[in-house]
N, C-alpha and C positions, 0 to 999 in steps of 0.2 A: 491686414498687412498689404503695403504697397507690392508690387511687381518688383522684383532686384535690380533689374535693369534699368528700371524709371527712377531709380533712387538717386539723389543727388551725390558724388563722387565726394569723399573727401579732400580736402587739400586746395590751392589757390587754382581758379581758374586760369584757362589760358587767354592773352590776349588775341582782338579783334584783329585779325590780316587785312589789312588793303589788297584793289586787285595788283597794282604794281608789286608788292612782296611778295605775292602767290605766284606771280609771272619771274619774278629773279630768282624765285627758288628751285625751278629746274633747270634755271640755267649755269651750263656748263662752263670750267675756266678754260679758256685756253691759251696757248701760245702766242704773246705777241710778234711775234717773230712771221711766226710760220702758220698760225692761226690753227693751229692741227689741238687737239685734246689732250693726247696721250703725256704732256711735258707741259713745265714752262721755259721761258728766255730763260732758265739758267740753267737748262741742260737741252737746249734745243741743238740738234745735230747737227744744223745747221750753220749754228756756232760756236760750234765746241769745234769742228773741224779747222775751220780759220782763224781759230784763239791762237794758235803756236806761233804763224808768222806775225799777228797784230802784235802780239807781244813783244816781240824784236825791236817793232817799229815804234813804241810805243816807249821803250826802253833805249833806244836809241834818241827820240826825241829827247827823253828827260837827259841825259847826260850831255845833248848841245846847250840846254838850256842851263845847265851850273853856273858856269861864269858869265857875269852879266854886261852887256854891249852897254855901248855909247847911249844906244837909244834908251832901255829900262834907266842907264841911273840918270836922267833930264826927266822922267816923266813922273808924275803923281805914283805913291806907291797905291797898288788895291787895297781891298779892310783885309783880305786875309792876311798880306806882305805887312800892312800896319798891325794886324794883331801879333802877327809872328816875333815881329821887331819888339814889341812891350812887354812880352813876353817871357822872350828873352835879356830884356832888360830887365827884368824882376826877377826870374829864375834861372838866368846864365843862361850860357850856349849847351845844348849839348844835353837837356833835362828830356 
């Protein structure tokens, strides 16, 4: 009788690592932001602190942009402003 330990394991093998897989598996995610470990961009402190005024501003943009200027209705609509438009021609305003 074999040794136990030299015995072949049941069950499917594991695949062959590359050294690049071996090298990204210790590496760590971090912060785009702030490059730091502990978080990522979506709770970097960074940015959580100056979300409150962006959002004013950001919220104020959209409301000058409602009614639209001289210039938007002369120019090509985007695909978004054309999908919106067919859209709404197929399933009304307001769906």
């Amino acid at each position: 009788m074999k040794d136990p330990h030299r015995v072949k394991a049941k069950g499917r093998a594991k695949r062959v690592k590359g050294q690049k897989e071996k090298a990204a598996e210790g590496h760590k995610r971090q912060c785009s932001e702030c490059r730091k470990t502990d978080h990522d961009r979506r709770s970097c402190p960074k940015l959580v602190s100056g979300s409150s005024s962006s959002d004013a501003e950001v919220g104020a943009a959209v409301d000058e942009n409602l009614q639209p200027s001289q210039s938007t209705q002369d120019r090509e609509p985007t695909m978004t402003e054309s999908f919106l438009q067919e859209f709404n021609f197929i399933y009304g305003p307001g769906v």
